[in-house]
MARMIVEX-878170 format. One line per 4 residues: number of its first residue (from 1); their letters; for each residue x, y, z of C-alpha. Coordinates in pm, 1 decimal. Example, Ala and Ser with C-alpha at 12.3 -4.5 7.8 and 13.67 -1.06 7.14 Angstrom:
<atoms>
1 = AS = 1230.0 -450.0 780.0 | 1367.0 -106.0 714.0
</atoms>
This chain:
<atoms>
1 = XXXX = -4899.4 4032.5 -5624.9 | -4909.7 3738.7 -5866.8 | -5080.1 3390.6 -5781.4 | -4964.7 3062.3 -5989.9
5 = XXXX = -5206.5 2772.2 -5991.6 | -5138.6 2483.1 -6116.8 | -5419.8 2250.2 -6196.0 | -5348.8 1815.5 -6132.3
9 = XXXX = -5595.0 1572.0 -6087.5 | -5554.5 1223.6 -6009.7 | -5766.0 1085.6 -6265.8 | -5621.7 1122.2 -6597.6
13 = XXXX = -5708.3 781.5 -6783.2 | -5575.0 767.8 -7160.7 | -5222.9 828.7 -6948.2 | -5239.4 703.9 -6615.5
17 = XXXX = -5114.6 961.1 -6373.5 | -4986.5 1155.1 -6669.0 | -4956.1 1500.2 -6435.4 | -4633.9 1276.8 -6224.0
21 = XXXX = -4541.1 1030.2 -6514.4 | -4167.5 1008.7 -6535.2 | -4069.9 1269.3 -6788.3 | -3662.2 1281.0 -6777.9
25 = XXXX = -3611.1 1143.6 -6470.7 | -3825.5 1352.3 -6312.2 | -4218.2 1364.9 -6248.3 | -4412.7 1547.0 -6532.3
29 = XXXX = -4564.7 1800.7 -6277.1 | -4183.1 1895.3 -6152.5 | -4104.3 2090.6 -6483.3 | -4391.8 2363.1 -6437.9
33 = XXXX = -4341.3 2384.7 -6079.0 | -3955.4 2473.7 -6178.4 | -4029.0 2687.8 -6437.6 | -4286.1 2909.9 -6175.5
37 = XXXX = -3992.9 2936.3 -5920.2 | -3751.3 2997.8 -6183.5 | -3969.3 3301.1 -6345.8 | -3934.2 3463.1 -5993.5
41 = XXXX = -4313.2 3627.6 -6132.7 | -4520.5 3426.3 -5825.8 | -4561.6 3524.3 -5462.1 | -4751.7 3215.4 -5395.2
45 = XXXX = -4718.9 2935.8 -5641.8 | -4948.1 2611.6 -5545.9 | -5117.4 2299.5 -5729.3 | -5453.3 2182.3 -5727.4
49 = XXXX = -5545.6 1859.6 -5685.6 | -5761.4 1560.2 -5561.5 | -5475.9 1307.6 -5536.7 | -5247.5 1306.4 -5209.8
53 = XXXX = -4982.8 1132.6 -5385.0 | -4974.6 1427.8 -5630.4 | -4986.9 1668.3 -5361.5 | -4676.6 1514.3 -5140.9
57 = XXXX = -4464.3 1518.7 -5515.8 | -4575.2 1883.9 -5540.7 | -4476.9 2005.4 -5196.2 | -4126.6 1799.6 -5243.5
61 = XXXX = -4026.2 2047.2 -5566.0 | -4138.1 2387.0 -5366.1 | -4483.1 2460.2 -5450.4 | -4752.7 2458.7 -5214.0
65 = XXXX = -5088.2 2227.1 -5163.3 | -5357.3 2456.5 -4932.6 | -5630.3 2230.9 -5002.0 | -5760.2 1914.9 -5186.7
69 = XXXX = -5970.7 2027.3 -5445.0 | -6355.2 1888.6 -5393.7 | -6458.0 1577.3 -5615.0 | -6710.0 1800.2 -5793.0
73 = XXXX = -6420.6 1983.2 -5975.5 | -6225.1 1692.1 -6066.3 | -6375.2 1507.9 -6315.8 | -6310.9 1420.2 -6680.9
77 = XXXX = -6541.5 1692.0 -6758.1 | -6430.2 2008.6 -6517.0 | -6306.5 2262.0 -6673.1 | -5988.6 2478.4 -6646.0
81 = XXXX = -6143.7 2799.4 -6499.7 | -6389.4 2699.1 -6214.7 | -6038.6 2516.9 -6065.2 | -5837.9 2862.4 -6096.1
85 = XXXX = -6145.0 3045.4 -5930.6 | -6188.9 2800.1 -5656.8 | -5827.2 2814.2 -5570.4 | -5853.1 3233.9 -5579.5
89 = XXXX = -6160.0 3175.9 -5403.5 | -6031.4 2941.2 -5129.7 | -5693.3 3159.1 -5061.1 | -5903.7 3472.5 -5044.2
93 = XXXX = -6101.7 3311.4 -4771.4 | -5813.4 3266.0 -4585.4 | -5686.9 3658.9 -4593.5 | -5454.4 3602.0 -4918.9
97 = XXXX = -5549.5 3862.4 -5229.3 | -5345.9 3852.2 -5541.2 | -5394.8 4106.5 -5856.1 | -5347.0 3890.0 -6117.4
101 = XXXX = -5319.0 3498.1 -6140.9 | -5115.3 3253.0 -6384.3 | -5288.3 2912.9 -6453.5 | -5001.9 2641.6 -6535.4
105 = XXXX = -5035.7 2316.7 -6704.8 | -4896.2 2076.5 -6468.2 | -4780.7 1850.6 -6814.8 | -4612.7 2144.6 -7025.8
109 = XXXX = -4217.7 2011.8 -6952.2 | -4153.2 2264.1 -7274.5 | -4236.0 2569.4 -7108.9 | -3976.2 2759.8 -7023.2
113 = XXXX = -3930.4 3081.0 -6722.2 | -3877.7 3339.3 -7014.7 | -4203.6 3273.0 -7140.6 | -4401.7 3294.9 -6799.4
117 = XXXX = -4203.0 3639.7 -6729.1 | -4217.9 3809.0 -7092.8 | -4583.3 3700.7 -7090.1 | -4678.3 3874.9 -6776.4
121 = XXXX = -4466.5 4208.0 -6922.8 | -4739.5 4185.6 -7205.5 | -5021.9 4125.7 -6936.5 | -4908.2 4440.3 -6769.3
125 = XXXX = -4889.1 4639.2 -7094.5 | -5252.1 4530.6 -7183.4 | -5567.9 4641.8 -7058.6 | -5714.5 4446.7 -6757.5
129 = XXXX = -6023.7 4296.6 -6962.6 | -5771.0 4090.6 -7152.8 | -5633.9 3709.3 -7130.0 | -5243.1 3622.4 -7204.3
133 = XXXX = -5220.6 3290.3 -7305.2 | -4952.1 3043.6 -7471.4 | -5020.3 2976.1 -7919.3 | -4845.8 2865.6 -8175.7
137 = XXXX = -4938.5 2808.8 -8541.6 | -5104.2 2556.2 -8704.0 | -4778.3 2353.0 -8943.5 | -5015.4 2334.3 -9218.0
141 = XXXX = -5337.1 2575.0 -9376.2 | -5643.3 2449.6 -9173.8 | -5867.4 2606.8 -9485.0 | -5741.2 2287.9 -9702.9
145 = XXXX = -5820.4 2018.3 -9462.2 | -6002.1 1705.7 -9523.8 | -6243.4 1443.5 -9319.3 | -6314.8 1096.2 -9392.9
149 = XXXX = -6634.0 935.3 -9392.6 | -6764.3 595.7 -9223.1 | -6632.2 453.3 -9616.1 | -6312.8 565.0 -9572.3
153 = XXXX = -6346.4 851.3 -9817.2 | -6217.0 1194.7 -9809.4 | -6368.2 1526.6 -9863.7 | -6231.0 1910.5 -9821.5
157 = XXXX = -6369.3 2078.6 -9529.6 | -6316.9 2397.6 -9744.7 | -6386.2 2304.3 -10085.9 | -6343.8 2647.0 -10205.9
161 = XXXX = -5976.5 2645.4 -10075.5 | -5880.0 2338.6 -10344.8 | -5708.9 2557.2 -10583.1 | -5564.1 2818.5 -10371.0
165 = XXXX = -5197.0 2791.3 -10303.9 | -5098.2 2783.4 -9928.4 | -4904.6 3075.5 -9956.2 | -5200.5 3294.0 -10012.5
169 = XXXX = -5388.3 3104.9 -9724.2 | -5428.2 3314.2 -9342.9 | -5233.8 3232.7 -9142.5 | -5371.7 3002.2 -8838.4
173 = XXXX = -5320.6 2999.1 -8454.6 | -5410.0 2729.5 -8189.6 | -5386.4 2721.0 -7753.2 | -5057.4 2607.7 -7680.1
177 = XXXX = -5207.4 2471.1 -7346.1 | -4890.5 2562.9 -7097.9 | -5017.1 2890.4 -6939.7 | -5302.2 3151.5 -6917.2
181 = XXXX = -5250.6 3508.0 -6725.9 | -5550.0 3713.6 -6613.1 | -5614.5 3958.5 -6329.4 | -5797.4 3772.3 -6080.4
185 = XXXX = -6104.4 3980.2 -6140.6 | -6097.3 3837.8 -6482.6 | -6032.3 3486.9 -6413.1 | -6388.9 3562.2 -6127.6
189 = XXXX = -6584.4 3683.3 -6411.0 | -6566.4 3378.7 -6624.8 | -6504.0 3531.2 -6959.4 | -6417.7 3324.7 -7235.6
193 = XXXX = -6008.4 3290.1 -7226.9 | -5984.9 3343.0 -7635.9 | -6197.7 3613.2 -7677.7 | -6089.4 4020.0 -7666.6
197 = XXXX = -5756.4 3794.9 -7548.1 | -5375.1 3804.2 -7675.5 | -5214.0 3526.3 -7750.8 | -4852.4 3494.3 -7621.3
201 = XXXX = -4674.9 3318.7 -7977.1 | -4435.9 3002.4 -7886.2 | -4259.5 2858.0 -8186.6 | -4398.9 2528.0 -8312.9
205 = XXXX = -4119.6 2299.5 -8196.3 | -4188.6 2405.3 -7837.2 | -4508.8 2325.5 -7826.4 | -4642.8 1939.6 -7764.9
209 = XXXX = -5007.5 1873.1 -7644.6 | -4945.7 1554.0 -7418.6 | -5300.4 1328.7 -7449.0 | -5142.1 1004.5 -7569.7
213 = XXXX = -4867.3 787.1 -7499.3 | -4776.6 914.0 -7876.9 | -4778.7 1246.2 -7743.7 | -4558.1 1163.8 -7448.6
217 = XXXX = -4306.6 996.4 -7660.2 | -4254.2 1259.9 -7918.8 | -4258.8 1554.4 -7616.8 | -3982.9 1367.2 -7474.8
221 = XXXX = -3787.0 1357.9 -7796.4 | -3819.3 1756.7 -7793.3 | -3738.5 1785.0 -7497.1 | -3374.8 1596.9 -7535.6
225 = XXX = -3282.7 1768.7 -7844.3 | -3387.6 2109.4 -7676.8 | -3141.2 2053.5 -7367.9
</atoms>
């Protein structure tokens, strides 16, 4: 049996209530909850959250709000995995035991069903120790990038990369940040999602991090030239 938890606070700042901005006509948290159903991978498929206007738009597209998740792990600073084990946690308490669990972003509109379904086939063909979770490649060699001082000047981060060619450069990966699949003994141990893990490889133009109103804008502009 397979749990989906999807996390959505209320207090997202640099984009006010980014998890149920409009995102095509539709609130931003609508597009995971439809790709869960759609993926037909979920016996139970529910969002966490501290916000009861999140949790009534949640419950109106089909998934399912148990509980309001406790102040302490809601905050700017909570990370992903004490959320998925307090909702494992909390259901378990209340007779419901899953095998494995599938955290969601509730702002990852490019995810599609295939990818939640073909990505648990790979978490079923690996060994139980192991993560799944969304990547994609970096568009350009990290080894040749540059920072810029207080002056405004710029320096290599990897001076010994400046005259390499790119071609001859390793290849690069980064979290996608749309889904993570572990056995629920995994996600209770705490382990380190990106270590002894396997990354599940989106291409590059389905993948947009959504942190700024920048962000939003050019996710939306994927989005209409994907449908």
């Amino acid at each position: 049996m397979n749990l989906c938890v999807i996390p959505a606070r209320g207090g997202s700042k640099r984009i006010p209530k980014k998890n149920i901005i409009n995102f095509s006509n539709k609130p931003m948290i609508y597009w995971s909850i439809k790709a869960a159903l759609e993926s037909e991978c979920f016996e139970k498929i529910i969002v966490s959250t501290d916000n009861q206007e999140i949790a009534l738009i949640a419950k109106s597209y089909g998934a399912e709000v148990p509980f309001l998740r406790p102040k302490e792990l809601a905050n700017d600073m909570t990370p992903t995995q004490p959320v998925i084990k307090h909702a494992i946690e909390w259901l378990g308490n209340e007779g419901f035991k899953y095998k494995n669990a599938c955290c969601i972003y509730a702002t990852a509109p490019l995810l599609r069903s295939s990818d939640i379904s073909k990505s648990f086939i790979k978490l079923s063909k690996s060994n139980k120790e192991s993560f799944i979770f969304s990547a994609t490649s970096f568009n350009y060699p990290i080894q040749r990038a540059i920072r810029i001082d207080k002056d405004g000047f710029a320096s290599m981060l990897f001076p010994e990369n400046l005259n390499k060619r790119s071609q001859d450069l390793e290849e690069t990966f980064h979290d996608a940040g749309q889904f993570y699949w572990a056995s629920t003994e995994k996600w209770m141990s705490n382990s380190n999602i990106f270590e002894s893990s396997k990354p599940f490889l989106l291409p590059r133009w389905r993948v947009q991090d959504i942190d700024t109103v920048e962000d939003l804008r050019y996710a939306e502009l994927l989005f209409k030239i994907l449908r």
